[in-house]
Backbone as JSON Lines, residues from 0, in Angstrom:
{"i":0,"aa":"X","n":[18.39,44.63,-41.42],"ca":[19.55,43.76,-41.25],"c":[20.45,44.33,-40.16]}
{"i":1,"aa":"X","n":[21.05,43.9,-39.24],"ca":[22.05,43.49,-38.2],"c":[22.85,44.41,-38.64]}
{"i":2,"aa":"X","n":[24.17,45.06,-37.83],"ca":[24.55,45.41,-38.24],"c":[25.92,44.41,-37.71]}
{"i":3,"aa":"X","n":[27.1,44.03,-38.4],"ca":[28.17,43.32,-37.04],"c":[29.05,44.33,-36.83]}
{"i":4,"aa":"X","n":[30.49,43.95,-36.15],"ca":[31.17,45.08,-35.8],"c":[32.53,44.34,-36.66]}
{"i":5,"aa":"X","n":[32.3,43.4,-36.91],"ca":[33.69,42.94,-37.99],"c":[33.05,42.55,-39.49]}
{"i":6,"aa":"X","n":[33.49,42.37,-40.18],"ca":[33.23,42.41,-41.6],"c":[34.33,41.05,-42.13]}
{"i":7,"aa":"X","n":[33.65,39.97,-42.54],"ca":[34.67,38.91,-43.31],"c":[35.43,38.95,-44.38]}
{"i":8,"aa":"X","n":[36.79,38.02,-44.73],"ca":[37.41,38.64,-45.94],"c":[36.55,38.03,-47.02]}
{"i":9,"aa":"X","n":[35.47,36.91,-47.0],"ca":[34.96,36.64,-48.11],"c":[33.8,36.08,-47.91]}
{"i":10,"aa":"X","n":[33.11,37.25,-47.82],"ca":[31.42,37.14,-47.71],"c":[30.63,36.1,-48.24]}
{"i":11,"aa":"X","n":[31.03,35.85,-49.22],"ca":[30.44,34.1,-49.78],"c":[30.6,33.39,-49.58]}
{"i":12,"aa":"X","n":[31.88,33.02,-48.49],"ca":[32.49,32.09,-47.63],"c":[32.24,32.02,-46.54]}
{"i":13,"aa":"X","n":[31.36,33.05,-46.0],"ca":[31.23,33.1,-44.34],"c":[30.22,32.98,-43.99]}
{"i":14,"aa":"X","n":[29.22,32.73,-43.2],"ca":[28.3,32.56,-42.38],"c":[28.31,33.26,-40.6]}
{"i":15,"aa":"X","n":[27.01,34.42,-40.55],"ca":[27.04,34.77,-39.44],"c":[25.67,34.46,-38.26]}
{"i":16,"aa":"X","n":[25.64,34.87,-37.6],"ca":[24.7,34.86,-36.36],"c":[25.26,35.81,-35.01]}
{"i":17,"aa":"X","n":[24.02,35.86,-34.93],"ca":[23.85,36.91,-33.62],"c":[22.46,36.52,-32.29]}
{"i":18,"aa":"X","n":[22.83,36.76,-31.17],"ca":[21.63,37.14,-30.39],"c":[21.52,38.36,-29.48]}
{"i":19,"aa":"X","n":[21.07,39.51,-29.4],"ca":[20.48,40.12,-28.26],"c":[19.8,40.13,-27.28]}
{"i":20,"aa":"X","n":[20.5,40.98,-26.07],"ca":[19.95,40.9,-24.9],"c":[19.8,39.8,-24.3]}
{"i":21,"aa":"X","n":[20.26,38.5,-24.32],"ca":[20.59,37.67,-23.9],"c":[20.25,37.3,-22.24]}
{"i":22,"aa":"X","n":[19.64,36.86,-21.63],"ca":[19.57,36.76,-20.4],"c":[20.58,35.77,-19.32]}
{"i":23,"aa":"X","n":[22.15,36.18,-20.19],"ca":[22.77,35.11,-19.38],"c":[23.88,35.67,-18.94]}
{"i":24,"aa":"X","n":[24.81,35.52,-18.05],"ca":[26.16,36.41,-17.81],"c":[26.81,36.75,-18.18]}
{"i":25,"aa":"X","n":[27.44,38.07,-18.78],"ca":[28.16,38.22,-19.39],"c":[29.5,37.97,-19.01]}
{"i":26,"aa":"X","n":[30.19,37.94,-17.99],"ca":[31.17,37.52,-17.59],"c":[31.36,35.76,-18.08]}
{"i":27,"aa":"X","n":[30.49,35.12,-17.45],"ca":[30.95,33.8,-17.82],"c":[30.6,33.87,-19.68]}
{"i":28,"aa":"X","n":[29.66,34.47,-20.43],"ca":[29.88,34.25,-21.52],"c":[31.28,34.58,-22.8]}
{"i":29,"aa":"X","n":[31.68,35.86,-21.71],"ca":[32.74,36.01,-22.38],"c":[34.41,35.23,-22.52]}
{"i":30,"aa":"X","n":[34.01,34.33,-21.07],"ca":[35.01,33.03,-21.16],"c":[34.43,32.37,-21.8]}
{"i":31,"aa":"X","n":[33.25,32.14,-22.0],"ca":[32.97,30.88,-22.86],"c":[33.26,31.1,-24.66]}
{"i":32,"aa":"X","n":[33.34,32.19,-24.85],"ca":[33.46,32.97,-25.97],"c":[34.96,32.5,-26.38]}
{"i":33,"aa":"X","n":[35.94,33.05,-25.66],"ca":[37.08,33.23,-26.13],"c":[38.45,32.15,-25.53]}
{"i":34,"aa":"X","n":[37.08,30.99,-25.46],"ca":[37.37,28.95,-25.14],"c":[37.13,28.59,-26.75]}
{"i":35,"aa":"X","n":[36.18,29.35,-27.34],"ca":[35.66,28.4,-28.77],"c":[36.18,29.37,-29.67]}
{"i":36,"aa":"X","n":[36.83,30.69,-29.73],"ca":[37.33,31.45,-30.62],"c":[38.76,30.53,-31.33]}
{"i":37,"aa":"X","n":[38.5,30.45,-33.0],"ca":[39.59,30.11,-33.4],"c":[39.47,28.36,-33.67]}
{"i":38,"aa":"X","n":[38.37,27.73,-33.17],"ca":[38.22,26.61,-33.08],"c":[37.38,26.12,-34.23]}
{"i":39,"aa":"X","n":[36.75,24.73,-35.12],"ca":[36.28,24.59,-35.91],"c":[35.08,24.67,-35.59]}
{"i":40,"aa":"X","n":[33.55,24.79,-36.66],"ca":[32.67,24.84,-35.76],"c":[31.83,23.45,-35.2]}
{"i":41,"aa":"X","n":[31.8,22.26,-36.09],"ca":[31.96,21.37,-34.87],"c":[32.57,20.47,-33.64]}
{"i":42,"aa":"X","n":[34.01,21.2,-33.67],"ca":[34.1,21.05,-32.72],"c":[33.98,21.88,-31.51]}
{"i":43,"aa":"X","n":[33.67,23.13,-31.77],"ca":[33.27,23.6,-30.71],"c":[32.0,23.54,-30.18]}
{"i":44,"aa":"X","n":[30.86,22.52,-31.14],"ca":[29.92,21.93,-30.86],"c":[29.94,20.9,-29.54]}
{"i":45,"aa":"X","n":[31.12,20.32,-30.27],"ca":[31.53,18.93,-28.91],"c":[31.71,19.7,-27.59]}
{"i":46,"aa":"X","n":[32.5,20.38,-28.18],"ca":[33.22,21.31,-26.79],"c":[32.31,21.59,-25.8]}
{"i":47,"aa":"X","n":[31.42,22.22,-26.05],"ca":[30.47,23.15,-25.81],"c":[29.38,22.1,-24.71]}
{"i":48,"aa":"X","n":[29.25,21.08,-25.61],"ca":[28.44,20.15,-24.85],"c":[29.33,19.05,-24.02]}
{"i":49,"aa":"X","n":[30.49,18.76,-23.86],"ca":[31.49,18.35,-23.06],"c":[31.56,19.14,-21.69]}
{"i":50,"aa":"X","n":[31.56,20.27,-22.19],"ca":[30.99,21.4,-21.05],"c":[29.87,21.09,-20.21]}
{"i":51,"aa":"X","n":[29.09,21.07,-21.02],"ca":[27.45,20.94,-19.92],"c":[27.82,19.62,-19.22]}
{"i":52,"aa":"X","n":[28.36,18.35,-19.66],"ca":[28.36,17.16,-18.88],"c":[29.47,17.19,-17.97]}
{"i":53,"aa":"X","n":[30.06,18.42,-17.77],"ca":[31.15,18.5,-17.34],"c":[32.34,17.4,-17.37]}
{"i":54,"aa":"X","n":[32.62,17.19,-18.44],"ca":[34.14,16.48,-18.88],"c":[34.76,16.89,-19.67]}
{"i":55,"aa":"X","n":[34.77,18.64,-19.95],"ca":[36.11,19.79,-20.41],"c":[35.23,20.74,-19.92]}
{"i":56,"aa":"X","n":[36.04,21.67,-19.08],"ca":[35.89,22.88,-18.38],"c":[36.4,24.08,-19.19]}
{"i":57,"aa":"X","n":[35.61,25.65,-18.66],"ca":[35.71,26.47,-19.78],"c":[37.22,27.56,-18.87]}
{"i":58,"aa":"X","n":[38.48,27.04,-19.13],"ca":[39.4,28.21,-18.68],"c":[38.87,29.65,-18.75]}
{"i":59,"aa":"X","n":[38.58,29.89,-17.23],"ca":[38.92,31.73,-16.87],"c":[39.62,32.59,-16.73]}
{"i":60,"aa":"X","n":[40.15,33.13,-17.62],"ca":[41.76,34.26,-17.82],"c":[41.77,35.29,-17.85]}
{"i":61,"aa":"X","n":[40.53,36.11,-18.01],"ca":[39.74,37.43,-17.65],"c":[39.18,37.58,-16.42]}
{"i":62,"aa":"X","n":[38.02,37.48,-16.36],"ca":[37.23,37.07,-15.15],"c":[37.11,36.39,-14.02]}
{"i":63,"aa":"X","n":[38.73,36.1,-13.17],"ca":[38.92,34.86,-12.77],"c":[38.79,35.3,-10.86]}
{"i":64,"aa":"X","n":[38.52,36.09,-10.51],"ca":[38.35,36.37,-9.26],"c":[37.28,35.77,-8.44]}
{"i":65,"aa":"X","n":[38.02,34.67,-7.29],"ca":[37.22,34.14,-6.75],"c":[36.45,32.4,-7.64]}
{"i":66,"aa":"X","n":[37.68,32.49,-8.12],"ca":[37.27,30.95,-9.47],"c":[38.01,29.89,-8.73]}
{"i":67,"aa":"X","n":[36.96,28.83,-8.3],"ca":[37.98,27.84,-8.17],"c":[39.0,26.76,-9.13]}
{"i":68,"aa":"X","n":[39.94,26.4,-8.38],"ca":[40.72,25.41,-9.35],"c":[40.21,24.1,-9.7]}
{"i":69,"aa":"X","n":[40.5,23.82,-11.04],"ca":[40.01,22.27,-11.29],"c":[41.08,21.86,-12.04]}
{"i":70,"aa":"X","n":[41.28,20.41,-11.86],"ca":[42.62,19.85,-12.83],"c":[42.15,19.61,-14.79]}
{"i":71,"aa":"X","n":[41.01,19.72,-14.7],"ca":[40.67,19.98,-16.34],"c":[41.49,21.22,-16.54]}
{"i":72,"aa":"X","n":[41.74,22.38,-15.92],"ca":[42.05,23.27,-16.61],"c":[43.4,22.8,-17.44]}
{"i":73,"aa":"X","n":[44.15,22.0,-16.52],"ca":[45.87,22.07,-17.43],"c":[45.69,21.95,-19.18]}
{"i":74,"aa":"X","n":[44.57,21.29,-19.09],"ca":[44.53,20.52,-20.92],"c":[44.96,22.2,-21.37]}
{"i":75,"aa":"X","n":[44.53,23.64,-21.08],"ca":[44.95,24.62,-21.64],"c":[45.61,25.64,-21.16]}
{"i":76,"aa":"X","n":[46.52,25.17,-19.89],"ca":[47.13,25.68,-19.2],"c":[47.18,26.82,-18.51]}
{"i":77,"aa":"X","n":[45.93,26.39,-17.59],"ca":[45.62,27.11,-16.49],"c":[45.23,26.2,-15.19]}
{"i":78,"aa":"X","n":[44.49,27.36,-14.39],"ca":[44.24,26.26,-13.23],"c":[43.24,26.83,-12.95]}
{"i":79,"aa":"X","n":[42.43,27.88,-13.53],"ca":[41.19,28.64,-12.88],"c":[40.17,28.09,-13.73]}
{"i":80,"aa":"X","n":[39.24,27.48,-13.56],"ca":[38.1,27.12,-14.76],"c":[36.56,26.61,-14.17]}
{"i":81,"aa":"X","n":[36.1,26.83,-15.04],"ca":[34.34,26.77,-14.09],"c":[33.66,25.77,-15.61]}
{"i":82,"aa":"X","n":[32.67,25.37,-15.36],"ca":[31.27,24.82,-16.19],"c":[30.57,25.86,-16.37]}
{"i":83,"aa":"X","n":[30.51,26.73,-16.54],"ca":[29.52,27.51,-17.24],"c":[27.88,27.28,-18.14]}
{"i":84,"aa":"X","n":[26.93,26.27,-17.35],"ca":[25.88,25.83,-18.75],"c":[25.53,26.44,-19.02]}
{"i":85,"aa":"X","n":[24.39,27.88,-18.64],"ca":[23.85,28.2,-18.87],"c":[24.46,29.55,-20.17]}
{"i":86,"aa":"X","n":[26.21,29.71,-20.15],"ca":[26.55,30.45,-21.47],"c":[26.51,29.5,-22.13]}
{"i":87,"aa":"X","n":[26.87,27.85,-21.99],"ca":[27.18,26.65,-23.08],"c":[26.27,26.73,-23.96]}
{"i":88,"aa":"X","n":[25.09,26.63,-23.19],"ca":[23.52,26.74,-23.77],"c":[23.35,27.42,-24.98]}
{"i":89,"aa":"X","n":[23.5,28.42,-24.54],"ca":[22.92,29.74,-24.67],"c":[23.96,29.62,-26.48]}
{"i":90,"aa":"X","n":[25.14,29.71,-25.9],"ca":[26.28,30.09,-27.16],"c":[26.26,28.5,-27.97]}
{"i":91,"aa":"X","n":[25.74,27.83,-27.89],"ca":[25.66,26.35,-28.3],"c":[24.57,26.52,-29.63]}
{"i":92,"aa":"X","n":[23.03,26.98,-28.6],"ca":[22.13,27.73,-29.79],"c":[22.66,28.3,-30.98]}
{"i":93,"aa":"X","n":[23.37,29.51,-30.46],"ca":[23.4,30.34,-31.9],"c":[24.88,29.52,-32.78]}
{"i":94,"aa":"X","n":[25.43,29.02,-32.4],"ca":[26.11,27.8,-33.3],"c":[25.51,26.79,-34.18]}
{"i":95,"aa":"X","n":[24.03,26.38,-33.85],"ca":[23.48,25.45,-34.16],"c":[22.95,26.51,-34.79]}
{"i":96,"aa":"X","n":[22.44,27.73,-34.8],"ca":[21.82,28.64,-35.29],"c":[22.75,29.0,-36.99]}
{"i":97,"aa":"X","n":[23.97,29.3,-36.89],"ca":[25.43,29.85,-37.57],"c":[25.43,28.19,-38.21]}
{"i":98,"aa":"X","n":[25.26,27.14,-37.88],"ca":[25.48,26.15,-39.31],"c":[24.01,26.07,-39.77]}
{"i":99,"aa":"X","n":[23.11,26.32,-39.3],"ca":[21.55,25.92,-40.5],"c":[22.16,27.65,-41.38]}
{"i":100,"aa":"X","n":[22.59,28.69,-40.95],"ca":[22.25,29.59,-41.87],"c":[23.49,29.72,-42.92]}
{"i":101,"aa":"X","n":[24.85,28.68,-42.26],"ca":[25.91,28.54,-43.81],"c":[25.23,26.99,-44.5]}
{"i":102,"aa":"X","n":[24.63,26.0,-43.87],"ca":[23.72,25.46,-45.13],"c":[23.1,25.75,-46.13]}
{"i":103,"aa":"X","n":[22.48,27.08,-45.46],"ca":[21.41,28.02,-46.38],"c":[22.18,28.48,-47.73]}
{"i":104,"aa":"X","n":[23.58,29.2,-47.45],"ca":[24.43,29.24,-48.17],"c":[24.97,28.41,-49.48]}
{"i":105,"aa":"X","n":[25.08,27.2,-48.9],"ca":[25.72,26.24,-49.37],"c":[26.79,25.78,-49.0]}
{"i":106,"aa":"X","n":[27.24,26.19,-47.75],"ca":[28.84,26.45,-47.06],"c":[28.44,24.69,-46.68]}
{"i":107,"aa":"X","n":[29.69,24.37,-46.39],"ca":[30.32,22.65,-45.49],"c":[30.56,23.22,-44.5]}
{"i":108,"aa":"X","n":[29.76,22.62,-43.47],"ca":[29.68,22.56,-41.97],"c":[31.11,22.21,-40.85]}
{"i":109,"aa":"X","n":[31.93,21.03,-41.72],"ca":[33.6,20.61,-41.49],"c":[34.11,21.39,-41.9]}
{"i":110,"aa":"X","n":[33.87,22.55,-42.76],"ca":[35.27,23.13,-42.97],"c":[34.95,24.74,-42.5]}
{"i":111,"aa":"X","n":[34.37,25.44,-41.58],"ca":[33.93,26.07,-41.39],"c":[35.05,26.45,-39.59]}
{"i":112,"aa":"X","n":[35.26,27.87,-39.93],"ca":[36.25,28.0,-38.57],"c":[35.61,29.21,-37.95]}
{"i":113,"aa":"X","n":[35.52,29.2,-36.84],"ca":[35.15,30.56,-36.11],"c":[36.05,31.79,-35.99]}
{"i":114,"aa":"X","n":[35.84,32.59,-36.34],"ca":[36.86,33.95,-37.09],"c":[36.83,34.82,-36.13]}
{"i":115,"aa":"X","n":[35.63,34.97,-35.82],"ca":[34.95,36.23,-35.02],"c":[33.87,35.88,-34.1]}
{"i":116,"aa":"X","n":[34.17,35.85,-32.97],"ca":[32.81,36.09,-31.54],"c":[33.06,37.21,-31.17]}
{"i":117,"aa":"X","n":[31.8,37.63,-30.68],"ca":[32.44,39.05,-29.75],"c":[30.88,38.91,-28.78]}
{"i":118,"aa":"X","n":[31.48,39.28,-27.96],"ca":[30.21,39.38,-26.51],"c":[30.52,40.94,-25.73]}
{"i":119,"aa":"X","n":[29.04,41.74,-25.75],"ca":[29.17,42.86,-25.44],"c":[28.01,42.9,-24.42]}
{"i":120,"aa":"X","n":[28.04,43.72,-23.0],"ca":[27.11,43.83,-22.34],"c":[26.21,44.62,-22.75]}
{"i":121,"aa":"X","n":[24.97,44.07,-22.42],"ca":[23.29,44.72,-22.39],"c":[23.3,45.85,-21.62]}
{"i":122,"aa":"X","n":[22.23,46.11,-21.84],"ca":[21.58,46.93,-20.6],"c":[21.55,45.94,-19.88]}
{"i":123,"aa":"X","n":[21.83,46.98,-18.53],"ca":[21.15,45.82,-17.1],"c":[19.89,46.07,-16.84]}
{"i":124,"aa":"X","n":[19.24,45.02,-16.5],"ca":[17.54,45.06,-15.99],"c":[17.58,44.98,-14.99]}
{"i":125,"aa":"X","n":[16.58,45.91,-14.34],"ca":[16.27,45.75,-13.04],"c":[15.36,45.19,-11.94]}
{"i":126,"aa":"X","n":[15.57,44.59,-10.65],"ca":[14.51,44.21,-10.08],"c":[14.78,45.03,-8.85]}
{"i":127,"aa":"X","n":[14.5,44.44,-7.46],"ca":[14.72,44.84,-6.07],"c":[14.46,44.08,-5.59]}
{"i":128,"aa":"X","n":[14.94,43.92,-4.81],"ca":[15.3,42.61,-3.58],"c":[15.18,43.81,-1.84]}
{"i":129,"aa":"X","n":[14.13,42.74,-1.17],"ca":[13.92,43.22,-0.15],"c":[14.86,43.22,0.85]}
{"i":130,"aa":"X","n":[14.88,43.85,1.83],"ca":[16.4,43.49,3.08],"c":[16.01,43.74,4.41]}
{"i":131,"aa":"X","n":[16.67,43.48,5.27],"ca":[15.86,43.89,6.71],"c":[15.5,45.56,7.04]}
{"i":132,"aa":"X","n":[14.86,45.81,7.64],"ca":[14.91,47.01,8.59],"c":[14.19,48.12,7.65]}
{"i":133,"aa":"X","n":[13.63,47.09,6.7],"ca":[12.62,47.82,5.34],"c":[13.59,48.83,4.27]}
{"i":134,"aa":"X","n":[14.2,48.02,4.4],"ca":[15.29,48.59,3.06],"c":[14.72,48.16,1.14]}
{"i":135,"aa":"X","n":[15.23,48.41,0.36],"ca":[15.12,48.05,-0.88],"c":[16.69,48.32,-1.52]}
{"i":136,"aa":"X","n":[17.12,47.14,-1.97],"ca":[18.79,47.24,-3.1],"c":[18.21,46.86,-4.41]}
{"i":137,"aa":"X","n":[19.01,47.25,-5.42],"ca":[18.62,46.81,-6.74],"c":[19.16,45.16,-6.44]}
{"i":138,"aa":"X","n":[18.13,44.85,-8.04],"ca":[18.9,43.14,-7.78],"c":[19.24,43.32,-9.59]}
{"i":139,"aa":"X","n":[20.29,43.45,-9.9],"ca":[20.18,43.5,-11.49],"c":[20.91,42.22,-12.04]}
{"i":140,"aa":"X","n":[20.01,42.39,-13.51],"ca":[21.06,40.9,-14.48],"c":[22.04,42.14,-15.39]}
{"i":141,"aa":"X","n":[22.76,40.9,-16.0],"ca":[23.74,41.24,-16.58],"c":[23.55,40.77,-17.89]}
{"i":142,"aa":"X","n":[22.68,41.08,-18.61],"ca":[22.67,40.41,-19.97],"c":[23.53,41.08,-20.78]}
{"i":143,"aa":"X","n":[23.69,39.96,-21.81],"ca":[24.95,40.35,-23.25],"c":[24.3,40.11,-24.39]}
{"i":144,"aa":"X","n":[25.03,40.56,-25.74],"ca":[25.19,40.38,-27.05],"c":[25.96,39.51,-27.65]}
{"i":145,"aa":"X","n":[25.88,39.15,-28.16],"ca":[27.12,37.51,-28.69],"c":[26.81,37.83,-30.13]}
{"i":146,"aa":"X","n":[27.95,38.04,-31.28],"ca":[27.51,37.85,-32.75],"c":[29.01,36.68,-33.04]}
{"i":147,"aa":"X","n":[28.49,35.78,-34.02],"ca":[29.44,35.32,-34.35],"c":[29.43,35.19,-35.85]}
{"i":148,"aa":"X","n":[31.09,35.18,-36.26],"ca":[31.03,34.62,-37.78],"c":[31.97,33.77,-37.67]}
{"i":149,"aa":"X","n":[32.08,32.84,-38.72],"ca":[32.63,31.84,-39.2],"c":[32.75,31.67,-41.03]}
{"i":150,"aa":"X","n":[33.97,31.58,-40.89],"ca":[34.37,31.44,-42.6],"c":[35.12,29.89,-43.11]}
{"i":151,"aa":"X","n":[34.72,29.72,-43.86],"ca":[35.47,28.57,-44.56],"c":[36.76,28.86,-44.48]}
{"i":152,"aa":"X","n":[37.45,27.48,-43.96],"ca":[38.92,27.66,-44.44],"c":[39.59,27.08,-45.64]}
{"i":153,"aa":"X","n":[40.45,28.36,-45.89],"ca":[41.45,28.19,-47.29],"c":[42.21,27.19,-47.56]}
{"i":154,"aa":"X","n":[42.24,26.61,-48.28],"ca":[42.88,25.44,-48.48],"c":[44.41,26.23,-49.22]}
{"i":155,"aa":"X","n":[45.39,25.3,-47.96],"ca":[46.56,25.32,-48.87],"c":[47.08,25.08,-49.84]}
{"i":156,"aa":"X","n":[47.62,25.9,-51.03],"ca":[48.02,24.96,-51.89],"c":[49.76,25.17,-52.14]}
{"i":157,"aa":"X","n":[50.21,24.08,-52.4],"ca":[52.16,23.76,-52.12],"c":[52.52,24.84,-53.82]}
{"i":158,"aa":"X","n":[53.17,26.13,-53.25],"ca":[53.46,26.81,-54.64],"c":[54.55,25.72,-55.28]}
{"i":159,"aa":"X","n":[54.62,26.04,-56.77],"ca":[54.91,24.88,-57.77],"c":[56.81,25.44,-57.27]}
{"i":160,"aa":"X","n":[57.55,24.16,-57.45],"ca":[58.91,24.57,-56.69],"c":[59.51,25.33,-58.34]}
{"i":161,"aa":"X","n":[60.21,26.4,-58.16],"ca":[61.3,27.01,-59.35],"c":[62.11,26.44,-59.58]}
{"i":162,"aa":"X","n":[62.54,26.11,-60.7],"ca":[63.74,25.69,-60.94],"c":[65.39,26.56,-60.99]}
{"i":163,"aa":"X","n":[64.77,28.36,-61.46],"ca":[65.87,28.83,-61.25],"c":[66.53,29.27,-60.08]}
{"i":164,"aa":"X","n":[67.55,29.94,-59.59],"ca":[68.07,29.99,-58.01],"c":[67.56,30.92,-57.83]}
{"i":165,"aa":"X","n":[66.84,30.6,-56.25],"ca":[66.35,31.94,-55.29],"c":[66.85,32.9,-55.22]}
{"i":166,"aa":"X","n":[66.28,34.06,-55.62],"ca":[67.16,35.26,-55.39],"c":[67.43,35.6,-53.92]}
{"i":167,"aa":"X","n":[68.42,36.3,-53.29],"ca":[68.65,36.35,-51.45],"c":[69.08,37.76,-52.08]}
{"i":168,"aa":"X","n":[68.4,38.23,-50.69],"ca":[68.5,39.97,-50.56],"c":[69.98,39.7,-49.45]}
{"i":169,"aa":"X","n":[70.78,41.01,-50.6],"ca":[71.88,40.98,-49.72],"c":[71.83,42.54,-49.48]}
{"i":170,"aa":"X","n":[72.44,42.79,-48.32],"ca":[72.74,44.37,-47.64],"c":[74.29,44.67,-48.48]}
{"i":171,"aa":"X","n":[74.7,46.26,-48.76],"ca":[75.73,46.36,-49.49],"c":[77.05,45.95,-48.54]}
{"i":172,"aa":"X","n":[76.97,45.85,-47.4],"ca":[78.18,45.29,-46.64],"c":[78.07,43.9,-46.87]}
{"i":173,"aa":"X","n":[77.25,43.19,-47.41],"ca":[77.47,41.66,-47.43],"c":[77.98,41.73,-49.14]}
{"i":174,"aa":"X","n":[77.15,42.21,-50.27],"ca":[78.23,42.39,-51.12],"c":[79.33,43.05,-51.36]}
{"i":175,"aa":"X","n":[79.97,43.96,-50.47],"ca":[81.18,44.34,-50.7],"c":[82.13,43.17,-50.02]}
{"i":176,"aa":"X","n":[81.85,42.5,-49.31],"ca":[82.28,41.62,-48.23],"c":[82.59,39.91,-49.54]}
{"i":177,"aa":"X","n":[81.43,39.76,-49.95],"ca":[81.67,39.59,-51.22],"c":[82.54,39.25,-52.34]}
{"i":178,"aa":"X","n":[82.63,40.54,-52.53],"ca":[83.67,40.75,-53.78],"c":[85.21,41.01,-53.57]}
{"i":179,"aa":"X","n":[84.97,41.55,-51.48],"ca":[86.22,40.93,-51.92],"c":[86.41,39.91,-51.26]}
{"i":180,"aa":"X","n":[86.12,39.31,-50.49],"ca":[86.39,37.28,-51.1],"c":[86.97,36.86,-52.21]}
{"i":181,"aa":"X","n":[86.1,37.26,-53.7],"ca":[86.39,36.99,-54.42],"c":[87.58,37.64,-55.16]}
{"i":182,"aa":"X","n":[88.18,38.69,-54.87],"ca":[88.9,39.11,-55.2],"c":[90.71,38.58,-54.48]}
{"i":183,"aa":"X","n":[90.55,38.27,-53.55],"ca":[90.95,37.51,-52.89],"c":[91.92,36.07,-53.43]}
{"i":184,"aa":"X","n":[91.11,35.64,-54.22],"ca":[91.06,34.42,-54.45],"c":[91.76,34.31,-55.73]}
């Protein structure tokens, strides 16, 4: 078994997934990561694939050097943002991956929130790429790790109202202040 690097508050409530070594950028995955952090998990289904057709773009707020501007970004108030498919893809999978295994569970797919992504770089692999004058440069990828969990969310419930009076924390200068008012009077 896996090991993750976060731990949920209620293991019978949560559902995880992971992939290694990943053959996709870690840079753009980690914007794509922390676009769907915090979000439900189908909608970051939609999201995700709104992405690939490009009609919502993934804001770059880390990684943004050399990013051009697009007016999708304002929806989250920025102006740096890219399409990213090939992390959409990639992080789309193990989502589709993270609801067959809280089915397995018994978990509801709607009420299910993403708690925890985390994307960590691979090893880099290597190739070489030829150059003039009979040179050799590395040509390397950048693969990552992606684990995600997702937990059911808690349902609020409205505490029952008291009938007797709220107690209020007072400091001793507000009751000396207080008494004598009342003394006062």
């Amino acid at each position: 078994m896996a090991r993750y690097s976060a731990t949920p508050a209620n293991e019978a409530k949560s559902a995880k997934c992971r992939g290694s070594h990943l053959t996709v950028h870690f840079k753009n995955t980690v914007e794509t990561a922390n676009a769907i952090k915090g979000r439900k998990l189908l909608n970051a289904v939609a999201y995700l694939k709104d992405v690939k057709e490009h009609k919502q773009c993934i804001p770059f707020r880390r990684f943004h050097r050399g990013i051009g501007r697009t007016a999708q970004a304002k929806a989250f108030g920025a102006t740096l943002a890219r399409w990213p498919a090939k992390s959409a893809q990639y992080v789309l999978d193990l989502l589709k991956n993270l609801q067959a295994n809280a089915e397995s569970k018994g978990l509801n797919a709607e009420d299910l929130v993403i708690k925890h992504i985390l994307v960590n770089p691979a090893a880099k692999r290597g190739r070489r790429t030829y150059r003039a004058h009979g040179r050799i440069n590395p040509y390397k990828r950048s693969p990552c790790h992606i684990e995600i969990i997702a937990s059911e969310e808690e349902k609020n419930v409205e505490k029952a109202k008291d009938e007797r009076a709220a107690v209020v924390f007072q400091t001793r200068q507000q009751l000396a202040a207080k008494r004598l008012r009342a003394s006062r009077q």
